[in-house]
Each structure stands twice: as C-alpha cells, then as structure tokens.
C-alpha positions in Angstrom: -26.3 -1.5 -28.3 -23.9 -4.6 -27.2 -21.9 -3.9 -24.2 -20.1 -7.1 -22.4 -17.7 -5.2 -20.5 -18.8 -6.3 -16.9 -19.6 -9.6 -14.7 -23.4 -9.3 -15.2 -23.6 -9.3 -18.6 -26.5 -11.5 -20.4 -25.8 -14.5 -21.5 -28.2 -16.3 -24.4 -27.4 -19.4 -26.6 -25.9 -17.1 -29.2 -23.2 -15.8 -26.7 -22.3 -13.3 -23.9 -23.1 -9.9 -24.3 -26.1 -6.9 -23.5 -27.7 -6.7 -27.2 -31.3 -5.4 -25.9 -32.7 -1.7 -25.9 -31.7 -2.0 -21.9 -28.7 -3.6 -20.5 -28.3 -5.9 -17.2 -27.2 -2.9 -15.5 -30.3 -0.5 -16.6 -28.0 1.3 -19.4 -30.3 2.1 -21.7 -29.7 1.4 -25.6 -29.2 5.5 -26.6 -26.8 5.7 -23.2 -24.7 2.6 -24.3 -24.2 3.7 -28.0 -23.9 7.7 -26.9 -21.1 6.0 -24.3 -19.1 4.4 -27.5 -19.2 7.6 -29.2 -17.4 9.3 -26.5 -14.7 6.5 -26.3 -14.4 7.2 -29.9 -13.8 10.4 -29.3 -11.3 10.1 -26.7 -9.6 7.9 -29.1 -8.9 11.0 -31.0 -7.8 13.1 -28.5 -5.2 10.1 -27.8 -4.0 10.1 -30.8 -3.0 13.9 -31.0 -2.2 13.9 -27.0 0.3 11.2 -27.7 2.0 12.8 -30.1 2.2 15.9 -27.8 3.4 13.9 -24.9 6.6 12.6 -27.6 6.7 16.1 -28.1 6.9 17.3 -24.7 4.9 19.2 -24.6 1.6 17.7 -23.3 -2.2 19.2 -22.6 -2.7 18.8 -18.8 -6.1 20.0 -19.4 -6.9 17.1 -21.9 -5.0 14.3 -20.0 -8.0 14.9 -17.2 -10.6 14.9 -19.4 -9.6 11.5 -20.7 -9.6 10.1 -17.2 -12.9 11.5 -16.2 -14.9 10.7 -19.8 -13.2 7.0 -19.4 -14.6 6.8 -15.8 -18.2 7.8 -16.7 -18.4 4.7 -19.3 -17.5 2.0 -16.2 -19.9 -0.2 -15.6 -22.4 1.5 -13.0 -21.1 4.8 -13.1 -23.3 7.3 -15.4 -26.6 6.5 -17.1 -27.6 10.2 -18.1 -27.5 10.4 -21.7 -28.2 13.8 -21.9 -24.7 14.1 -19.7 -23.3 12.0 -22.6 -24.6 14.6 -25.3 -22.3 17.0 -23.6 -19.2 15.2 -23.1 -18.8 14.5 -26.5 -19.3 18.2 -27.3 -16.6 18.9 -24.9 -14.5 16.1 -26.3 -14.5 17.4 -29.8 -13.6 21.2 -28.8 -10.8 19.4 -26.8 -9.5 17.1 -29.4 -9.9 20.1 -31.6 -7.6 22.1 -29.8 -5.1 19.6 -28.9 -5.2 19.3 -33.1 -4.2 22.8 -33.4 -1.4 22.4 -31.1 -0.1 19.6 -32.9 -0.6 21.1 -36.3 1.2 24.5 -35.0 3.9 22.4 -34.3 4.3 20.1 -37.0 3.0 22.5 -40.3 2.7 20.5 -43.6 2.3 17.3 -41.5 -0.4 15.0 -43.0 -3.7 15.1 -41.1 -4.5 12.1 -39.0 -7.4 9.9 -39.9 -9.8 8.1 -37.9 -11.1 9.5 -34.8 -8.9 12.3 -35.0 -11.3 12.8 -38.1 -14.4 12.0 -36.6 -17.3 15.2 -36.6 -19.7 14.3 -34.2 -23.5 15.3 -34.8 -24.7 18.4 -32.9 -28.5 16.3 -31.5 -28.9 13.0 -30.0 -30.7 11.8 -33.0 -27.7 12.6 -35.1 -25.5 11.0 -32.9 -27.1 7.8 -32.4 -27.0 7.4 -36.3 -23.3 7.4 -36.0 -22.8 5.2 -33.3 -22.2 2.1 -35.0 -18.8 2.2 -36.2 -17.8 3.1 -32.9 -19.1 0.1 -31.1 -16.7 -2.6 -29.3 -17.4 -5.4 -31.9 -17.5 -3.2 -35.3 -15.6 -4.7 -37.7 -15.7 -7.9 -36.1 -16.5 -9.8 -39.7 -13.3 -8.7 -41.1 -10.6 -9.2 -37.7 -12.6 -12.3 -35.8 -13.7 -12.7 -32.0 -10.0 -13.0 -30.5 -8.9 -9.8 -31.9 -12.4 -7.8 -30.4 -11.1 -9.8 -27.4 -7.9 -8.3 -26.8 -8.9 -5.1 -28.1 -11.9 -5.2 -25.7 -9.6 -6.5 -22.9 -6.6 -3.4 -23.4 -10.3 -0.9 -23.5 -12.0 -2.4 -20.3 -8.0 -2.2 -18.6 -7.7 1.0 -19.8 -11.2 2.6 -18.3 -10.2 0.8 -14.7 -6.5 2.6 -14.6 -8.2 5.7 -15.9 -10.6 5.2 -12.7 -7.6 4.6 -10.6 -5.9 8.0 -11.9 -8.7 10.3 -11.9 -9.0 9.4 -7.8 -5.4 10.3 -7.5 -5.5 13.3 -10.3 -8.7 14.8 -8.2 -6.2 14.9 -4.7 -3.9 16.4 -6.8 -1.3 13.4 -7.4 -1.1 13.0 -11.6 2.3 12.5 -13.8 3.1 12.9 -17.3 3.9 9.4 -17.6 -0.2 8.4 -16.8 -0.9 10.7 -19.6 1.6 9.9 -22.0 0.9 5.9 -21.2 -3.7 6.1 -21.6 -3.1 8.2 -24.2 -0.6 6.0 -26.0 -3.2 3.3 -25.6 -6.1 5.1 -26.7 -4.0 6.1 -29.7 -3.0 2.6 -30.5 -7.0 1.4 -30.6 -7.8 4.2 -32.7 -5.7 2.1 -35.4 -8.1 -0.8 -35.2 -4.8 -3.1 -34.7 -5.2 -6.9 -35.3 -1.7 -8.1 -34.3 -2.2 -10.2 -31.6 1.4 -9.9 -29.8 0.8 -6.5 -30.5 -2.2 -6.0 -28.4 -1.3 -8.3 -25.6 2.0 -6.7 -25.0 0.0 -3.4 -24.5 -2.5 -5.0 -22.1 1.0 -5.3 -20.3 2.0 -2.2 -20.3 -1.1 -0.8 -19.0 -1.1 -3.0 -16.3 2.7 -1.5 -15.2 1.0 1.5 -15.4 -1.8 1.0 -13.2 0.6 0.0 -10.7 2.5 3.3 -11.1 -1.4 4.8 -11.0 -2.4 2.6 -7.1 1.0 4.0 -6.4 0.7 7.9 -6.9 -3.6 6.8 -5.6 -2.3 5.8 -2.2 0.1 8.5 -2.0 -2.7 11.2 -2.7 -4.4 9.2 0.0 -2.3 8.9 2.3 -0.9 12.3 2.0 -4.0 13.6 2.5 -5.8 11.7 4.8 -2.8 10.2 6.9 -1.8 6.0 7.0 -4.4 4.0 8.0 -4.7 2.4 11.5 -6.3 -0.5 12.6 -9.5 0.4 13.7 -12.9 -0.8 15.0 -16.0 0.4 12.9 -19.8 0.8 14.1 -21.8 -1.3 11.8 -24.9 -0.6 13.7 -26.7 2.8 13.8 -26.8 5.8 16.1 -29.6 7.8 17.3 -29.8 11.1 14.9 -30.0 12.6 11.8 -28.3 10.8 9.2 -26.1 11.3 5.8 -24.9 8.3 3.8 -21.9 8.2 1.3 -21.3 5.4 -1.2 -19.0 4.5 -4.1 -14.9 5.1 -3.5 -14.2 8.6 -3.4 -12.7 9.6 -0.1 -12.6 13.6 -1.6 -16.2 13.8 -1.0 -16.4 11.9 1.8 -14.1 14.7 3.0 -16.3 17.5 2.0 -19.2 15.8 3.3 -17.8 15.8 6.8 -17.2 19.2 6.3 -20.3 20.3 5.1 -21.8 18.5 8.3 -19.1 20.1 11.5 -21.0 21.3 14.1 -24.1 19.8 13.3 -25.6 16.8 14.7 -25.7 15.4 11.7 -24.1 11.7 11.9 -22.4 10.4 8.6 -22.0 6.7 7.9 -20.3 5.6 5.2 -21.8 2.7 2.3 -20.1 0.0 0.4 -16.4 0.6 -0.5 -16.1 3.7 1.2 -16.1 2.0 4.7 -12.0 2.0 4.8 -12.3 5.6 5.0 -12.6 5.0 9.1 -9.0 3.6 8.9 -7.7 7.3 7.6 -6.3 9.3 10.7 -7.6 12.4 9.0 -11.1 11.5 8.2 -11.6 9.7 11.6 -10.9 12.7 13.6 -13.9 13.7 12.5 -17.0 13.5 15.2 -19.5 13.3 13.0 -18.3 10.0 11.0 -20.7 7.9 13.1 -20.2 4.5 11.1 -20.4 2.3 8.8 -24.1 0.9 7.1 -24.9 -1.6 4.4 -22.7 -3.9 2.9 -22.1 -4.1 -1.2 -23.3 -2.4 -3.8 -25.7 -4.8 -5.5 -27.5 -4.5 -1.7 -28.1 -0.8 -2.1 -31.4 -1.1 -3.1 -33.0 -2.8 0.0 -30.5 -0.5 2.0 -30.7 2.7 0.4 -34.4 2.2 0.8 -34.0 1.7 4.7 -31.7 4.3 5.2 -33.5 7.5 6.9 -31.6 10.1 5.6 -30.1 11.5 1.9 -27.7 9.2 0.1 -24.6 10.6 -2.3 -23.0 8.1 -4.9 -19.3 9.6 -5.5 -18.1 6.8 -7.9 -18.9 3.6 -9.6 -21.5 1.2 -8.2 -24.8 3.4 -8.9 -27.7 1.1 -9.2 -31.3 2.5 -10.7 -32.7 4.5 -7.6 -36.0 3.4 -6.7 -38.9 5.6 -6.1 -38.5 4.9 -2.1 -35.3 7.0 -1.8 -35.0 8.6 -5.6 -36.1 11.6 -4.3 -33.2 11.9 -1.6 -30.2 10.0 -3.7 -27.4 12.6 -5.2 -24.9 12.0 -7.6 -21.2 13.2 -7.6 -17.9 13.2 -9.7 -18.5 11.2 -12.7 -21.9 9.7 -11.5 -25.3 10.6 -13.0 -28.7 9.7 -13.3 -31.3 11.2 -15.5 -33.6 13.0 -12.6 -31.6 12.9 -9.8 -29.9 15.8 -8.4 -25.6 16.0 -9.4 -23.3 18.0 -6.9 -21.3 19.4 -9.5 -19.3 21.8 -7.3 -18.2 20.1 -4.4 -21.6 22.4 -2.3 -22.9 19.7 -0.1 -25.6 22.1 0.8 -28.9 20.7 -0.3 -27.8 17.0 1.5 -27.7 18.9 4.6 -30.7 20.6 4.2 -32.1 17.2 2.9 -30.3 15.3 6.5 -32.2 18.4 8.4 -35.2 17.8 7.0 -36.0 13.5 6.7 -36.0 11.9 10.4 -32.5 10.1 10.6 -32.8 7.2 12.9 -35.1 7.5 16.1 -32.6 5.0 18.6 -29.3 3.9 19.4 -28.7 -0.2 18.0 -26.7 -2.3 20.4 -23.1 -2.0 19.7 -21.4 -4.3 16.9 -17.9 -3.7 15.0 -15.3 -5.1 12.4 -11.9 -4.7 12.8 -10.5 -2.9 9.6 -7.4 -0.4 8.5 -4.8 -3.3 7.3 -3.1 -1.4 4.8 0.8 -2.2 3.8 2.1 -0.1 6.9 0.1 -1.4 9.0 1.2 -5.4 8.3 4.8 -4.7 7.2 4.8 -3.2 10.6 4.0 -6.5 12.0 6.6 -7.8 9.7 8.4 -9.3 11.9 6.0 -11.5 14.0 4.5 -12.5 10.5 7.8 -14.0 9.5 8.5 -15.8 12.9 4.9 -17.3 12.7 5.8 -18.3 9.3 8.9 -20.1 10.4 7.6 -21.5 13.3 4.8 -22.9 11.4 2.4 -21.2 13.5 1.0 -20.0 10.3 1.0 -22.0 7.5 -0.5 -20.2 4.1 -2.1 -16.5 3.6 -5.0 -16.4 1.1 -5.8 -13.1 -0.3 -9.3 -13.3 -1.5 -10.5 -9.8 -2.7 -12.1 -7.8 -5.8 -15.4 -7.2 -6.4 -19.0 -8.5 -5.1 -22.2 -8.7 -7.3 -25.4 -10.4 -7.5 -24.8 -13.3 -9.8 -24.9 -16.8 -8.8 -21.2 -18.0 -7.5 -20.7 -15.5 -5.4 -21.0 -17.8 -2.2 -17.7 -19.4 -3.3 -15.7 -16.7 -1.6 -17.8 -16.9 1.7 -17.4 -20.8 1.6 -13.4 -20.6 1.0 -12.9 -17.9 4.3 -15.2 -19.7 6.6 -13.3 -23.8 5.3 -9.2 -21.9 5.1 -7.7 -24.3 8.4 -7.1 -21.8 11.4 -3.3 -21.7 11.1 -3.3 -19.2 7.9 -4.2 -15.6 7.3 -6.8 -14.2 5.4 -6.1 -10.5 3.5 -9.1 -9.3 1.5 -9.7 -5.8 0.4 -12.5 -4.3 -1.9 -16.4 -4.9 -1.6 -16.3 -8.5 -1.9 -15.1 -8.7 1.5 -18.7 -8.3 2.4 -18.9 -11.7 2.0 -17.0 -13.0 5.4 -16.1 -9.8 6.7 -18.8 -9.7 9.8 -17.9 -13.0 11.2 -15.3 -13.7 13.6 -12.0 -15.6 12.6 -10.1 -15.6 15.2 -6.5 -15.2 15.8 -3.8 -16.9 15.3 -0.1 -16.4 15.9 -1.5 -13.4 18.0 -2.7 -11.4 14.6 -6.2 -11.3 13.9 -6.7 -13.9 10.7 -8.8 -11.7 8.8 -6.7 -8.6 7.7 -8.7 -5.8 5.5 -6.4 -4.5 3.8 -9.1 -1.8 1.9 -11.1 -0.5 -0.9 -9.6 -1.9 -4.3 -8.4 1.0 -5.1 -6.0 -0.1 -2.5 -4.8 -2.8 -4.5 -1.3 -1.2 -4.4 -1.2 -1.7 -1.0 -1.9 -5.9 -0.8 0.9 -5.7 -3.9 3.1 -4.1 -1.9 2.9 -6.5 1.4 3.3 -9.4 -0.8 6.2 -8.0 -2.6 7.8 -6.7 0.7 7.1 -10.7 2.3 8.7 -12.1 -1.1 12.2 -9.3 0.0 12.2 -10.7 3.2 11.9 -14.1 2.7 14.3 -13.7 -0.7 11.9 -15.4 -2.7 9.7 -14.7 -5.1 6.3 -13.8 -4.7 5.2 -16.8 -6.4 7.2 -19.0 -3.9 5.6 -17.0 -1.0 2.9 -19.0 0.7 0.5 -17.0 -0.7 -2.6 -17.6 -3.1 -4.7 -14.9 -4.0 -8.7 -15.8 -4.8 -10.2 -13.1 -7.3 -13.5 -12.1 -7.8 -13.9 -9.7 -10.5 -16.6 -7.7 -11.8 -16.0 -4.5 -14.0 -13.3 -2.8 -15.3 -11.0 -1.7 -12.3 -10.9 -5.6 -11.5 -9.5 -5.8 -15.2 -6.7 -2.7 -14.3 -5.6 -4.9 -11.3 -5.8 -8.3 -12.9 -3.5 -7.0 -15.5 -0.9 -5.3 -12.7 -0.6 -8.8 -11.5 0.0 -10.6 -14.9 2.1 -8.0 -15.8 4.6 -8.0 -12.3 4.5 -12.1 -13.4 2.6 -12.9 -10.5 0.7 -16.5 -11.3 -1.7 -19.1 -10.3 -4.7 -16.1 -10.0 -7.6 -17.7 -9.3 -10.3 -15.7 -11.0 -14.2 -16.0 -10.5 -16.8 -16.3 -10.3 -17.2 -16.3 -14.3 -14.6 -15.3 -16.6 -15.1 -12.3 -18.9 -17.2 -12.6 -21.4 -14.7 -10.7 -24.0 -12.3 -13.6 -23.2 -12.1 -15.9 -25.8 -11.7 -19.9 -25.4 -8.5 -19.4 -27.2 -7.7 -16.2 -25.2 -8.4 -17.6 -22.0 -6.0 -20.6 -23.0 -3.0 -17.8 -23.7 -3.7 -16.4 -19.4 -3.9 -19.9 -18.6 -0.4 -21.1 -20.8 1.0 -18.1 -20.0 0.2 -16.6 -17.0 -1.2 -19.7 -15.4 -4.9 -17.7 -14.8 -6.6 -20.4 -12.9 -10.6 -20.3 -13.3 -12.0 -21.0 -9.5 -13.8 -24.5 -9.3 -14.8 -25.2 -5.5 -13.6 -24.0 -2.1 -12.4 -27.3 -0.9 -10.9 -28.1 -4.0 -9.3 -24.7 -4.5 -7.9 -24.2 -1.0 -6.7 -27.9 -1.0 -4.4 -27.4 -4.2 -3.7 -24.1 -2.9 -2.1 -25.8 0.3 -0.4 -28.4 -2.1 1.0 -26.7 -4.4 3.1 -24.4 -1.1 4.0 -27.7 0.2 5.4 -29.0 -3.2 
C-alpha cells in the first residue's frame, strides 16, 4: 500500500507517506489497495458520466454513487474491505451501464481506454493483484513527484467536495452542475495528465465547486433543520439512559432522535456533530440532552467512558476498542469489519442497546458553551460589528478553524486564542475548535469574542460572513481585518483550502504540517501564488497578522 492523503501520515528518512501492511490510521494494506481500485473505477464511470453530462443527458443514479464510493476512501471513514469487495462490483455494473448509454448514443464511436477499460477481478485475491497500477504514485518514474503532487492534490480535493455533496445529495439538495463538475475531474485523472497548468487550473475549479457544494449543504441544512440560533449547550451529563452520535451527519442525528421520542432515552451528540444544538428543528427535540467529548482523535478514552451505544455517521471512525466495540454502530459510508452498519436508516437495535447498558447513574453540575454562530446569526449583528470596527473597539477578527488531530503542533491553535489581545474576535468552526472552545473569552464590543460558527461542513457559512463584511466595508476580503489560521487534516480541509485559493482569498495560514503530497516546488507555487503561509508560532503569527492590517 502507500497512502499520504491525510495529516498523520508516517514520515521516515525516505519521505512522507503510509508504505506498511497497516497505515497510521489502522487501514490495513488489502483495505488501502482495494480503496484505489475503487477510485479507479470511479475514474471510469467519470469518464463516460462526463460525456453524458455534455450530452445532457446525465445518470442521476451514478452521480450518487460517485459521491458516496469517494466518501468511503476519506481518511477515517471505512476500513471494511470486504465492503470494498462490493463497491467495486457495484462500480463496474454502473460504469457498465453508463457505457451502454453512451454507446447507444454515440454508435461507431471508438471505445474509451483506461478505466473505462478496466475488468475488475471477481475475489479479493484477484483484486489485490491488480491494484498496483491504480495506486496514487504509479507511474511516478516516468511523470516525477510534482506531477503525483498535483494529481494527488485535485484527488484528495475532489473526495472532500464529494463529502460535502453527498451530505447535501442525502437531504435531498444535488445539481447537475456537482455531477457534471466531479465527474469532469475524475475523467480528467483517468488521462494520467502531466501538464502542470493543466492540473492546477482544475484544482481551481473544483474548489468553485465546492463552494457551489457548502452552498446547496447549508441550504439542505437549513431547509431542513431551520437557521441556527445562538445557543447554550450541556457539556456535562444527565442522569439516564444514554445514546451518543459522532461524525457530521445531521440526517441521522435526525432519525436518531426519532427513533428515541417518548423514551427516556437522552441523546448527546460527539465531536463535530455538536452544532446540531444550534438547528431550531433538531433542538426542539427533548431528548437531545447534550453535548460529550470533544474531537475525534479523543474518542477512544471517551467512547470507552461513555455508558451507552455509540453510532459514527461520517468520517472520524477510529479502531473501536474492545471496551465499547461491542456497543459502537456504523452509518452512511462508515464501516468496520465486526461491527454492526445501520444500513436502512432503523435505529432499532441502538435503542434496544441504550435500554439495555446503564446510561449514566447522576446528574453533573451544570456547564455550557455558547455555540450557533452561523452567517445569519453574525450578519445579523452586522451592524454593531461595523460600528465596533470603526470605533476601534474591535481591532482584528481571526478565524482559526479546520480540523484537530493527535499530532504534535496541535497546541499552536490553543496558544494563538488564549495570546489574540482582547479587542478582536475570534470565529472558529469545525473540530479543532476543541482546542479553546471551553474557556471563557470574554466580550467585547458587547459580542461574545469567541463566535462558533460550526461543523466544517459549514465552511460556506464563515465564507459568506467574510465576503458579506468585505460588501459592507467595500473592500476586499483580503483588506478586511481578517486572518484566518488553518488547521487541516484530511481531505474536506483540502475541498475548503482550495474554495479559498480559488475565491483569491490570501495570506492562509496552514498548519500544523503541510501535506505530505505537496512538493517543495509545489508548496513554493501556493506560497508565490496564493501567498499560502506555513504557521510558525502564535506570537509571531498573530503579531504579523496585526501588522500586516495596520500597513
């Protein structure tokens, strides 16, 4: 195997990269190489889907496939291989049929080559013999390290707004455009292309894309769930039987709560889920008790804690240890080999599992965060914001969000909330938040200093505040008081990162490493071009933040 597609990847003298029978993560060698396979497969579907879409005449049915076999290769997501076995059977009937389509419509056209070609083997062992040619680096000899670099960086972009569209696609919020654009991209790798400008300009287009993608995402969750409200969250525990949801997916959450009314049966919600409190909708809802746990990489020593059944609805699925594997479920694109999938949306058996385990025996004393800062809620403050802004009384926003993890560096983003001066604003949004989000910071101007703005699949939403500060001021967003402090880890960081380079938003810093796909000579085109900045210390960073606003 060699997969270097997230934060936590190994790194060894030779380089960067997971090149073991088992990765950082726990994907196994046959799970990582059966994982390529199916991107190679998707690949051909792309290249007949995108022909269709020119057409107009596109397979619905196939453009959700492609977002839900993209999703289940993100980093944490699905580790089942015998899951894998099957997806690439499905793949191949679809990208069979969407051949036949294509073919009925173009007769005497010259077949297409490549994974549009591709037969996959009908056993694992058969298919782990062809997995080579399909992996990230192949060919790498012939095309060098920058050109597996971009190509690597338009893949890992590609699986994060596939993420992004398959939450929006499952609320029923999808457009031919999304399909037309990941297949177009998927179509394009499937040439193997080495033309630098070539692949750079589509790791462009895919991040306009994903910002069309966070768009049609928060209207499918806002249109379902209602616009999120300030609100205080629990963070300590109620007396009860207990259910707890991680990962992203605020469609489960929904039929978890559900599945639970008029039990007793308290649900508390893990990790990125815990802006689902903010949603009018899902906070009606008596049983949502609170939130528990912070970040992903905790879930271990939490999970283990936790009295009740667990359910992982997206990416951020850690190897369950024997002290909960027994009461963990997996949903959506998740999987692990041994533990029990809801395949069907019937939360049953976690009931009956909540019924069953003891939940927590007492009431905690009270503690809660203030949360729900989503683009109405701020721009609805608009107008004090820009009156603190002219009066001084608030002097620079930092947005510091993305992802957490357990690497070393990490403490960077805890350092720069805690050391930002008192007169600015802090917006943060995804798990990383984690970090700084149970202290108090205060107010200032009469706002609270530390706005969460959400998961980071609400990404659109801090885009869309900064972009609505930029109209009012009339100025650009990069002449907005504004720096935003990155943390990335996996592939929907990627999606975003890109939606930023792409709107021309610069000075990102990015930490607490820089991909491992990157290239020196890579990273020196985001620097030169997009002014990328790598993080270096709090102080520092915050200090030539503050500069370069006063300049």
């Amino acid at each position: 195997m060699f997969c270097y597609q997230c934060e936590q990847t190994a790194h060894t003298d030779s380089g960067a990269g997971c090149a073991t029978s088992k990765g950082v993560c726990g994907k196994d060698e046959a799970t990582a190489d059966l994982q390529d396979l199916l991107i190679h497969l998707l690949k051909g579907i792309g290249q007949y889907s995108t022909r269709l879409h020119a057409a107009g005449t596109p397979d619905a049915a196939a453009d959700h496939f492609i977002l839900f076999g993209l999703f289940t290769t993100l980093t944490n997501v699905n580790f089942n291989r015998a899951r894998f076995v099957e997806l690439i059977a499905e793949a191949a009937r679809i990208r069979d049929r969407v051949r036949a389509a294509y073919e009925a419509a173009n007769p005497g056209a010259p077949p297409l080559g490549g994974p549009a070609a591709f037969t996959p083997a009908t056993d694992l062992a058969g298919l782990l013999k062809q997995a080579s040619p399909a992996s990230v680096r192949a060919g790498i000899e012939l095309v060098g390290e920058d050109v597996i670099g971009l190509r690597s960086l338009v893949l890992y972009g590609l699986k994060g707004v596939a993420a992004y569209a398959h939450h929006a696609d499952v609320l029923g919020q999808t457009s031919p455009e999304v399909g037309a654009g990941i297949a177009h991209a998927l179509d394009l790798l499937a040439s193997d292309p080495t033309d630098v400008p070539v692949l750079l300009n589509e790791a462009l287009a895919l991040g306009h894309l994903n910002f069309k993608v966070m768009g049609l995402l928060d209207a499918a969750n806002t249109g379902t769930y209602g616009t999120p409200q300030p609100t205080n969250v629990k963070v300590t525990p109620v007396a009860g039987k207990a259910i707890l949801v991680s990962g992203h997916d605020l469609k489960d959450l929904h039929a978890i709560l559900e599945a639970v009314k008029g039990t007793d049966i308290n649900v508390y919600t893990h990790g990125e889920l815990l802006p689902a409190h903010s949603y009018p909708n899902l906070k009606a809802y008596p049983n949502l008790a609170g939130n528990y746990g912070t970040a992903w990489q905790n879930q271990q020593l939490e999970f283990a804690a936790f009295p009740g059944p667990i359910v992982m609805t997206s990416n951020c699925l850690i190897e369950p240890q024997p002290a909960y594997r027994n009461r963990i479920f997996t949903a959506g694109p998740v999987g692990w080999p041994g533990v029990r999938h809801i395949a069907n949306g019937d939360y049953s058996q976690v009931v009956q599992a909540a019924q069953a385990l003891p939940g927590f025996p007492e009431t905690a004393p009270e503690k809660t965060i203030l949360i729900g800062f989503g683009k109405d809620a701020v721009l609805g403050v608009a107008g004090k914001v820009i009156d603190a802004v002219k009066s001084g009384a608030v002097k620079h926003f930092f947005l510091i969000g993305g992802c957490d993890g357990a690497a070393p560096g990490r403490n960077y983003y805890t350092d720069f909330a805690e050391k930002a001066p008192q007169d600015t604003i802090l917006l943060t949004l995804g798990c990383g938040k984690f970090r700084f989000n149970m202290e108090d910071h205060g107010t200032v101007a009469g706002l609270p200093r530390l706005l969460d703005v959400g998961q980071c699949n609400d990404s659109y939403s801090a885009i869309h505040i900064a972009l609505a500060l930029a109209n009012a001021f009339e100025c650009g967003v990069n002449d907005l008081p504004l720096s935003l402090i990155v943390s990335w880890f996996e592939q929907k960081a990627a999606a975003v990162l890109l939606t930023l380079l792409a709107l021309g938003v610069r000075n990102v810093r990015l930490g607490p490493t820089l991909p491992a796909f990157l290239t020196p000579a890579l990273v020196g085109v985001l620097v030169e071009k997009f002014g990328v900045l790598p993080i270096t210390t709090a102080e520092a960073d915050i200090a030539a933040s503050l500069n370069r606003a006063a300049a």
